[in-house]
N, CA, C and O of each residue as an XYZ file, in Angstrom:
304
protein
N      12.590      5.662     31.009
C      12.159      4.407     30.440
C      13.402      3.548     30.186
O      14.508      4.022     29.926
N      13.090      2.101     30.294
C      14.315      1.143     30.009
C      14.742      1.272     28.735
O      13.964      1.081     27.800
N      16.252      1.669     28.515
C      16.440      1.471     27.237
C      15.879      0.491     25.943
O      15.687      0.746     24.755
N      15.689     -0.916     26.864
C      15.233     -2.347     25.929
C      13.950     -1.807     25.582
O      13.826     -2.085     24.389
N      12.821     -1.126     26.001
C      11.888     -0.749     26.649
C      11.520      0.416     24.926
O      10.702      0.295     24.015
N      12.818      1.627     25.277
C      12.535      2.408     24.758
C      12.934      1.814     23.162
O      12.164      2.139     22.257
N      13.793      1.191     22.919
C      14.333      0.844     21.514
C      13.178     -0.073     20.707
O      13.316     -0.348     19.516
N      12.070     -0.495     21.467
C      11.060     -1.232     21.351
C      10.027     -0.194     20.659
O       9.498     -0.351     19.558
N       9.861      0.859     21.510
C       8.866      2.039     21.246
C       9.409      2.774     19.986
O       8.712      3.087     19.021
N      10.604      2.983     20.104
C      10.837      3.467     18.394
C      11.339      2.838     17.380
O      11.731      3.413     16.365
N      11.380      1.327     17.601
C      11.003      0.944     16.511
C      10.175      0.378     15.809
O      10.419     -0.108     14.705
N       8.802      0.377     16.528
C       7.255      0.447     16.519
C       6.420      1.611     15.696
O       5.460      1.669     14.927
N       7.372      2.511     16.329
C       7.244      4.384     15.548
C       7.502      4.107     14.350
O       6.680      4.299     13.454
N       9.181      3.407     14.067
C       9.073      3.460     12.592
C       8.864      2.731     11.634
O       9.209      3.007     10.485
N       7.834      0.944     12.231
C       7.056      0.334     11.828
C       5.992      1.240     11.173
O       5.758      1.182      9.966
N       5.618      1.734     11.670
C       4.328      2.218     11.543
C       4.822      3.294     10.649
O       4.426      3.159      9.492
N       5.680      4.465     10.894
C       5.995      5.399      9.631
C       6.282      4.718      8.206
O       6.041      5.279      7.137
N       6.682      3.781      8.301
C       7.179      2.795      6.740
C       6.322      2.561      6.640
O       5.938      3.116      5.610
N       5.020      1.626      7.352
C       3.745      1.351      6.888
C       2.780      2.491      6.379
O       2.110      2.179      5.395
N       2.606      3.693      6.858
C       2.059      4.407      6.489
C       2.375      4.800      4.989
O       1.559      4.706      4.072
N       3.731      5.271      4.866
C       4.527      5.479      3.690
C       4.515      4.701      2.503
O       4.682      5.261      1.419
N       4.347      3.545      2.574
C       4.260      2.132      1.539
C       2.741      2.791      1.341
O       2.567      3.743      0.580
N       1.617      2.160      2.137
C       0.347      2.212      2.259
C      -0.108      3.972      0.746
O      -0.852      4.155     -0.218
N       0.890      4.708      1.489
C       0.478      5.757      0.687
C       0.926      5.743     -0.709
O       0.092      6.145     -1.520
N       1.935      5.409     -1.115
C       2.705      4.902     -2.287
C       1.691      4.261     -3.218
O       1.199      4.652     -4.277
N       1.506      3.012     -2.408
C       0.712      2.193     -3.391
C      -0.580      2.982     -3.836
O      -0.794      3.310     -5.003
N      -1.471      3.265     -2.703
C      -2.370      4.442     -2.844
C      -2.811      5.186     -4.311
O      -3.835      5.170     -4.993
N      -1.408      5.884     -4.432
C      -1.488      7.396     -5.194
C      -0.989      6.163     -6.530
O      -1.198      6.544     -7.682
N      -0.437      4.928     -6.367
C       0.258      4.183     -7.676
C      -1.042      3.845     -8.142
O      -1.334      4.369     -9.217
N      -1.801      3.199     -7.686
C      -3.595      2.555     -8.064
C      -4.227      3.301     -8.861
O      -4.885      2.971     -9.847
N      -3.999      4.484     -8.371
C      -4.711      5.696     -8.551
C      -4.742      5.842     -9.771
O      -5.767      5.665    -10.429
N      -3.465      6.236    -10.330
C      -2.839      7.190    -11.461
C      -2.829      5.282    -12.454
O      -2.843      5.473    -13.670
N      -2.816      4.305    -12.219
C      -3.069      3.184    -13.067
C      -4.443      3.175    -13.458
O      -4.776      3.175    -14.643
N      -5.710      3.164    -11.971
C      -6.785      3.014    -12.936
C      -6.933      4.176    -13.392
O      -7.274      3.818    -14.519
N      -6.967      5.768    -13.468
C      -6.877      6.668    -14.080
C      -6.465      6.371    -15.724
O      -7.263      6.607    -16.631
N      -5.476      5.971    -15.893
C      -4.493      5.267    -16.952
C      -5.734      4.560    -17.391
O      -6.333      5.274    -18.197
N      -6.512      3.131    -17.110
C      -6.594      1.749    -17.399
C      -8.103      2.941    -18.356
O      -8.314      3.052    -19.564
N      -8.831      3.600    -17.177
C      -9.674      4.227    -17.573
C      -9.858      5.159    -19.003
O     -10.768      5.241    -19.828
N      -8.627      5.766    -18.876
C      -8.656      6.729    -19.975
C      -8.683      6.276    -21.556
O      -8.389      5.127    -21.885
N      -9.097      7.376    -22.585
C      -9.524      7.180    -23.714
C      -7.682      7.380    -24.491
O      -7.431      6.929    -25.608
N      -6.850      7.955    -23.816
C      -5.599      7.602    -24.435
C      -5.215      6.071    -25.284
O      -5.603      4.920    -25.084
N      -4.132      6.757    -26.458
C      -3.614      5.941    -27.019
C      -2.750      4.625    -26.453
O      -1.538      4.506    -26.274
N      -3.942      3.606    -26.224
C      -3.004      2.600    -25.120
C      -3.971      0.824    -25.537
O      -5.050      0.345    -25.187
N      -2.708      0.312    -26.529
C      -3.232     -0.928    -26.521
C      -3.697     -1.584    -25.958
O      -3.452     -1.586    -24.752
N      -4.804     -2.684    -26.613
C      -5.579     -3.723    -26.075
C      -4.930     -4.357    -24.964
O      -5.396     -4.358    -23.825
N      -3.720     -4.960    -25.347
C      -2.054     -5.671    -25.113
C      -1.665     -4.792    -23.295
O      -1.446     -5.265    -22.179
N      -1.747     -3.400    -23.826
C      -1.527     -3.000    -22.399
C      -2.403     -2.356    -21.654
O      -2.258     -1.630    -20.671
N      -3.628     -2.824    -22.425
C      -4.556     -2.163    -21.340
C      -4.816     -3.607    -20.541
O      -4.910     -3.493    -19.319
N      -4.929     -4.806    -21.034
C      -5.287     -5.789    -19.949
C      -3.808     -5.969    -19.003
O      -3.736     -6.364    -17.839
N      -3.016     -5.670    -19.640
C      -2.109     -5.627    -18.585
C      -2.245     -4.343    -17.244
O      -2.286     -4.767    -16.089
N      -2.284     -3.435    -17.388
C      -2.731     -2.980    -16.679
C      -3.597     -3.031    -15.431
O      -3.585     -2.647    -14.261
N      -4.267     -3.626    -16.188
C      -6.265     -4.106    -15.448
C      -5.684     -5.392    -14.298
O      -6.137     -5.692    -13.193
N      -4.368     -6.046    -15.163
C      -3.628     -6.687    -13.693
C      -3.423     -6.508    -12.789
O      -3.894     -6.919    -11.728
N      -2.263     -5.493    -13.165
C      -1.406     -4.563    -12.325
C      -2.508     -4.188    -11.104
O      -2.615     -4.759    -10.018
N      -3.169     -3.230    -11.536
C      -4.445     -2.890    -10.959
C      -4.889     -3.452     -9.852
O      -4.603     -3.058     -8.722
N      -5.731     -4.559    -10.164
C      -6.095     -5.773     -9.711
C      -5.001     -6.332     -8.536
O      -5.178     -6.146     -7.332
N      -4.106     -6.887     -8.981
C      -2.746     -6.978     -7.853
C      -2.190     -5.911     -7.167
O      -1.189     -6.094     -6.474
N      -2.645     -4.951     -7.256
C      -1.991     -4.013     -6.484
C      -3.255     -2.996     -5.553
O      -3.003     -1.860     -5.153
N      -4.671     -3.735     -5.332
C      -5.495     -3.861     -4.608
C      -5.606     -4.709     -4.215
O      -6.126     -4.572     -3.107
N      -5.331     -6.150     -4.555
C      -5.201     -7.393     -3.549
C      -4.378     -6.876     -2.627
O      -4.673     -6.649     -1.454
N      -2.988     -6.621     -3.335
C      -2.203     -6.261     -2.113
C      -1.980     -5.052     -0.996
O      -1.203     -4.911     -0.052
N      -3.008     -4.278     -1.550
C      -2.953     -3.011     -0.482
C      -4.139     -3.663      0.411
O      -3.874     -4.045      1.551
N      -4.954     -3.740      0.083
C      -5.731     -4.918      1.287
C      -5.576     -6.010      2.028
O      -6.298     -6.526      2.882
N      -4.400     -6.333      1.530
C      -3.272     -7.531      2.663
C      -3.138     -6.630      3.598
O      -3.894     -6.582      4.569
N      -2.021     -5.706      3.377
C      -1.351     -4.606      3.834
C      -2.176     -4.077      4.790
O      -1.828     -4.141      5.970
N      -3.358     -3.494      4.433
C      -4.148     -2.975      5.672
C      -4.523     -3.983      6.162
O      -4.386     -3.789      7.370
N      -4.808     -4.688      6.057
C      -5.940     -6.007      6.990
C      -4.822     -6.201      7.798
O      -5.166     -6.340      8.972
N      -2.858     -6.307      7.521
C      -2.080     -7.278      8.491
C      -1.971     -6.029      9.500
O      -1.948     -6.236     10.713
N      -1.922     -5.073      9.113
C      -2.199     -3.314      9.659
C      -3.016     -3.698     11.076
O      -2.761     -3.788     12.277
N      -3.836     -3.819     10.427
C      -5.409     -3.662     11.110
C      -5.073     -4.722     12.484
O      -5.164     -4.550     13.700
N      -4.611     -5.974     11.565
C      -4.277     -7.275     12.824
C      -3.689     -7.364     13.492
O      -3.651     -8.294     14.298
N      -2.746     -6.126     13.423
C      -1.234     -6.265     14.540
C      -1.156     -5.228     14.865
O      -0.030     -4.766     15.047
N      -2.363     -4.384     15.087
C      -2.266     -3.078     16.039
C      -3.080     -3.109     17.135
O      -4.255     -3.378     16.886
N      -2.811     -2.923     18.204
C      -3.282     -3.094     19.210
C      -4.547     -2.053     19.255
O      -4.592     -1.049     18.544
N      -5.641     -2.457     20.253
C      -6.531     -1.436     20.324
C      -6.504     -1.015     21.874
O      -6.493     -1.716     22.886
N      -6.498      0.528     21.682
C      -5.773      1.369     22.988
C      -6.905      1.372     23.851
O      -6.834      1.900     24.961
């Protein structure tokens, strides 16, 4: 394969490994927040709506994330 060719193909590979990696990050971060936002723990009014932000913005943005995912991958 052409070098230009091949330097193209892996760094597509590690588009996609960073995307996966972020994608999962945020994931397991959502998670363990609404877990948090949910729970009966000692956790102010003050930071529970903060939270419920966080939250909130950080499902807007994992659904950017997949949707630009989704838009700029080719279908084989």
């Amino acid at each position: 394969m052409d070098a230009d060719l091949q330097a193209i193909v892996d760094q597509a590979r590690k588009n996609t490994d960073a995307e996966a990696a972020a994608t999962a990050a945020l994931q397991a971060l959502f998670a363990k927040l609404t877990a948090a936002v949910a729970g009966t723990g000692p956790i102010s009014a003050t930071d529970r709506t903060a939270l419920q932000a966080t939250v909130k913005s950080m499902a807007d943005s994992s659904a950017a994330v997949g949707a630009a995912i989704v838009a700029n991958t080719d279908v084989a």
